[in-house]
Steps between C-alpha positions, in 0.01 A plus 500: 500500500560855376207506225130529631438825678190429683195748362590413145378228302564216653767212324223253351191633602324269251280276707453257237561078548499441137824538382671353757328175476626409118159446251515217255584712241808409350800814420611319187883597415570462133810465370691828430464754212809515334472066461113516396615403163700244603365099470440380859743301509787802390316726782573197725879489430549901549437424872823516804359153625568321164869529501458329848317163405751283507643582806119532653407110390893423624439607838187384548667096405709614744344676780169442700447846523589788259412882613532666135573931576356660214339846445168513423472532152823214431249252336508262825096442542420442170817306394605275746208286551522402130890472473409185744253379297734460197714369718253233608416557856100489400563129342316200708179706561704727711417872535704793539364767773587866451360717826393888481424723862221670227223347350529791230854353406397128465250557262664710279851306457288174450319737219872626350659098510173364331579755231862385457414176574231567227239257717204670668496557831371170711672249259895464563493819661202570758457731803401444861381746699178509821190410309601534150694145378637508152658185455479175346659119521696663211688766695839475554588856572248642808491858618315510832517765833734398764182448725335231270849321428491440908107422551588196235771374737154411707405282241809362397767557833837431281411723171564146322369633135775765470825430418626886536343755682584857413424765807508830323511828610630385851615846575173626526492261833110413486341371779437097279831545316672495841306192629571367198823470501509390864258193401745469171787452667375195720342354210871499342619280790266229346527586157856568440399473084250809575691838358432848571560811333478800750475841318589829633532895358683601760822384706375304765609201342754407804249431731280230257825322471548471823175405604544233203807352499530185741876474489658584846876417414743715355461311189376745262430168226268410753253782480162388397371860349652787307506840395504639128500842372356616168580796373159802379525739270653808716565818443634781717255655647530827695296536849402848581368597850297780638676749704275601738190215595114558312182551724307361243661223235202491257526861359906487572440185234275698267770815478824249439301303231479829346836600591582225293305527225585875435883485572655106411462332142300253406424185699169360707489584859406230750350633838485269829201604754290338785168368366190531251345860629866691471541370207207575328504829634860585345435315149207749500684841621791400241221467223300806570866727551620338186268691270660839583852370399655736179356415164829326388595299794477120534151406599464323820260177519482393860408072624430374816570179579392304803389191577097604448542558158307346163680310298466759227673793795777300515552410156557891424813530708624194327451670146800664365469888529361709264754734277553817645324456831648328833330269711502550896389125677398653805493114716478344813820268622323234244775665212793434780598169401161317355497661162733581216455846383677644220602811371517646917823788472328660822396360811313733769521300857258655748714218790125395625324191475171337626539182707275290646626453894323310780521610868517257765395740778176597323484168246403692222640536153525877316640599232773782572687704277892465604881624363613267275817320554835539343457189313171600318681941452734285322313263297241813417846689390604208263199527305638787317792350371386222310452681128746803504718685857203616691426720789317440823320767724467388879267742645656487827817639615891314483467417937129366455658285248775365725264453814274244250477159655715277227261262420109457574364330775407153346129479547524207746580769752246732443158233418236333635655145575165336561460397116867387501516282819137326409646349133865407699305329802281322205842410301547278853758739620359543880778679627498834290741664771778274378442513124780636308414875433760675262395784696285407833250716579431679839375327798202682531350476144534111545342557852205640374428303202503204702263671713274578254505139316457378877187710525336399164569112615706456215763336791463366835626537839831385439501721183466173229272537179148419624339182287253598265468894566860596496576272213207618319604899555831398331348395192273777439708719241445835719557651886434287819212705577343526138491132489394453864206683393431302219526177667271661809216553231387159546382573844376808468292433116620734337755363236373634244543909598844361636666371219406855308653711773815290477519506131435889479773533791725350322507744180569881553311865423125347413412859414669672269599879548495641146692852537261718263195408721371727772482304821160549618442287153709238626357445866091577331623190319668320776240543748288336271651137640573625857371338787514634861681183678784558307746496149519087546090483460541776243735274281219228488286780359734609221571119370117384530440829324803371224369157449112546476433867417799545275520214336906499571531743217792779508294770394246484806795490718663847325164719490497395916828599565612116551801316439396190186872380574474427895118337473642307247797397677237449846311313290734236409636491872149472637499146257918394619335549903177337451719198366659501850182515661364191321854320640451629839119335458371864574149517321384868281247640723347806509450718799183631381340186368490409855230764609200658378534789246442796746655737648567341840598146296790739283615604828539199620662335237726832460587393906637164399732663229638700724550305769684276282747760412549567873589141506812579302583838596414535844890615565430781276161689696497879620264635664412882489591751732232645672540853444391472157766640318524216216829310662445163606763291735600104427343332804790302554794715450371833548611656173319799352397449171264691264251382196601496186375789282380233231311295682100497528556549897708832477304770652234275670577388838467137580606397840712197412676399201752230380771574226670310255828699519587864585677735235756774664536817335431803703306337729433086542133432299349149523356392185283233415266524771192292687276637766465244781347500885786511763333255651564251257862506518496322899303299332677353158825558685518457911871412462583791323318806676404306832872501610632856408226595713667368805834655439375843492 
């Protein structure tokens, strides 16, 4: 890669997990400007897919399987699902299932088809996503992620309540969508009525077809799926690249928006970066350098948008712009193919993007900051043709272009399998090697999730789902070692403190990082919670704090710098888990009603938290090297890793630690961490540290 010269600002330095992992909050696309004054029901029939809906509901008699090609933008989310509807597919108490890689994008569409369904949203149209169920024995129409769509095929093995299920987005190649559609196509062998819709932005339709269709003659009036192609709205649109490659593509973004602004005509400018800290940084560099523009020039009004966001953000770069000013939607890849933006005549492509990618060798997740692919330059480019002929800037050279991979790594190649292989051995299918992957992953991911399920004793020697643990690990709604944790509470008394660091790992940024506030403010506040063994013990300080002292109220959280939305969200997690522990017969205990109020009784009772978490995450301990310096080293792998400048534990120096998951920027951080005694670990886990030993 020609772009990063080492010494400059590094590509994504932004060491934040927030924006990766989507929030609740929903981008809500509204219908575009030029229809706003048309009835729902005109704005409906303006859109590419309509002129297709008779061939769509023919094909689908006709075929088992129908991959629909459409660019984003054609109508296909929002329309299809109820084009079956009208044709009757939802009669008989049958529902119709409509999958989304985002939680962001399931809970907005459901909000846009309620609209033009004019029914609120839980009645015939409802929404599905991890611990947040809006639907009713009304709903005929259900948006859910691809990940809850396959935990219900625990419950219910052959999806018998649907009649069509709709896998959208399959482009995007998530981690569920592809299981999904491995477990959908066996369930077709025994429900040849079942149809499905498989919907794609980009080209790669050939190789869904093939994985779908079962006909193996020559016959072509044999084939069991299909492929049809609706037209978007395009426009030419011109792709300019750099000559020479930038050292640094945040200010080489700043000058070309106002290249832009200063030399083309009127349009809004859409730019493409890495994550939440880049962006905030440019939205606020465009602002500040936009006040010295000439007196009679267009005024500039510049939007992030990110997964993060407030509803109220997000609305803004929905809202049609201003006269004489032009909007600049400086996003993540959320605006790629999720959301419909109009108005975009410019798009600025930066070619990076922040993945999430596992590494067998070290069995750690980070997030990394990669070159895009040619199949995500392109769909970037095409967002600029959609009102008027558009341009797009690559800020990267013609030859970086051409060296792109062509399409992204599905995430099945790059994840954490351990998740995956628990819910498929739980489904009853033992022999995951075999299962029909539309892409298989490596050996050695599989090898080491195996490994690690083996060494929670969520399977046995011969590798099958252990009866009750590994059956009740599959149920929990979160990680193997999250719920392994909450299900060792019981022994350790401690449920209570358990079930609050599960629910407050399970929402992102508890403290907020206001911009306009100094940040010895910020940690004076902070440190206020903190507590010595670690952010995990910490966490149980904020919520208590939350419930008792504050009175849940958003104005307690904002004067301490806390975030209302997450406690809120934690709070109504916290209730969804302890439901699980009253299944699992797990009683609410508290650590420290078990010893006397003193000192030596709170450490005690802090012990038995902590040792609990080891429980789960004793594959994730480091220990520190001796020398002092602040690095630590993962006992089992031997991987130097450093603390995370946010935690409580970042410039104190506790001897051993275990993470919840490791961020990669600059350098590889650990977040989310617990002090423990090495010691411990041969204890809660002689199969997992006693062997390594004897390799060495």
């Amino acid at each position: 890669m020609s772009f990063w010269k080492p010494g400059t600002v590094a590509p994504g330095s932004a060491v934040d997990r927030d924006t990766e992992n989507e929030t609740v909050d929903a981008v809500v696309a509204h219908a575009e400007k030029q229809y706003r004054h048309l009835t729902l029901t005109q704005q409906r029939e303006r859109l590419p897919v309509f002129k297709l809906r008779k061939e769509i509901l023919y094909l689908l008699e006709k075929f088992q399987t129908v991959i629909v090609v459409g660019q984003t933008g054609s109508g296909k989310t929002t329309q299809i699902p109820q084009y079956l509807m009208e044709a009757g597919w939802s009669s008989g108490g049958k529902q119709i299932a409509c999958t989304q890689p985002r939680r962001i994008a399931a809970t907005s569409v459901a909000q846009r088809v309620a609209e033009e369904m004019n029914c609120s949203v839980g009645a015939e149209v409802g929404y599905l996503i991890r611990f947040d169920d809006q639907t009713s024995d009304r709903t005929k129409i259900k948006y859910m992620t691809d990940g809850m769509l396959f935990r219900e095929t625990m419950i219910d093995p052959l999806l018998t309540k649907y009649s069509v299920i709709m896998i959208d987005e399959a482009h995007e190649r998530s981690l569920y969508t592809d299981i999904l559609i491995g477990v959908i196509k066996k369930i077709q062998k025994k429900r040849p009525e079942l149809r499905v819709i498989i919907s794609s932005a980009t080209l790669d339709a050939d190789q869904f077809y093939k994985f779908f269709n079962t006909n193996t003659t020559k016959d072509r009036s044999k084939d069991t799926a299909t492929i049809i192609s609706l037209e978007g709205r395009m426009y030419p649109v011109d792709i300019l690249y750099l000559n020479e490659p930038v050292s640094n593509y945040v200010e080489k973004t700043i000058q070309t928006v106002f290249d832009i602004h200063t030399r083309e005509p009127a349009g809004d400018i859409l730019v493409f970066l890495t994550g939440r800290e880049e962006i905030d940084t440019v939205v606020s560099e465009i602002y500040d350098r936009g006040k010295t523009l000439p007196k009679n020039s267009l005024s500039i009004m510049p939007l992030p948008l990110y997964a993060g966001l407030t509803i109220e953000e997000q609305l803004q770069v929905f809202e049609p712009t201003p006269k004489y000013s032009r909007k600049v939607i400086v996003s993540t890849n959320i605006a790629e193919a999720s959301v419909t933006l109009e108005g975009i005549v410019y798009v600025i492509d930066a070619g990076f993007v922040k993945i999430r990618a596992y590494n067998p060798k070290t069995g750690m997740e980070a997030l990394v900051v990669t070159p895009v692919s040619k199949a995500s330059a392109l769909q970037r480019a095409g967002r600029a043709g959609r009102v008027r002929p558009g341009k797009a800037f690559r800020l990267y050279t013609e030859e970086t272009y051409n060296s792109l991979r062509d399409t992204s790594i599905p995430e099945i190649q790059r994840s954490n399998l351990a998740p995956v292989i628990l819910q498929l051995k739980a489904l009853g299918i033992d022999n995951v090697l075999r299962f029909d992957f539309i892409t298989p992953p490596p050996a050695e991911l599989m090898t080491r999730a195996l490994e690690l399920l083996y060494s929670l004793k969520a399977l046995d020697d011969v590798g099958r789902l252990t009866i009750p643990l590994g059956m009740h690990l599959a149920e929990f709604p979160v990680d193997p070692m999250l719920a392994k944790i909450l299900l060792a509470s019981k022994d350790y008394g401690c449920s209570h403190e358990i079930v609050t660091i599960a629910a407050m790992m399970s929402v992102q940024n508890i403290f907020t990082q206001p911009a306009k506030v100094p940040k010895d403010i910020l940690s004076e506040a902070r440190r206020k919670f903190w507590v010595e063994e670690g952010d995990t013990l910490t966490w149980i300080n904020v919520y208590n704090a939350f419930i008792n002292k504050g009175n849940k109220s958003g104005k307690w959280c904002h004067d301490r710098f806390l975030n209302f939305k997450a406690l809120s969200r934690a709070m109504s997690i916290r209730l969804q888990l302890m439901k699980y522990l009253k299944r699992f017969d797990i009683p609410l205990v508290s650590a420290t009603s078990k010893y006397p109020n003193t000192a030596e009784g709170r450490q005690r009772a802090s012990e038995d938290v902590r040792k609990c978490i080891a429980t789960g995450y004793f594959a994730n301990a480091a220990i520190a090297e001796p020398d002092g310096s602040g690095r630590f080293r993962t006992i089992r792998d031997n991987v130097v890793l450093h603390i995370h400048p946010n935690s409580v534990l970042f410039n104190r120096n506790p001897k051993c630690v275990v993470f919840h998951e490791v961020v990669e920027t600059t350098q590889a951080y650990m977040m989310d961490l617990t002090v423990i005694e090495p010691e411990w670990l041969a204890h809660i886990a002689p199969h997992f540290y006693e062997y390594k030993q004897q390799k060495r």
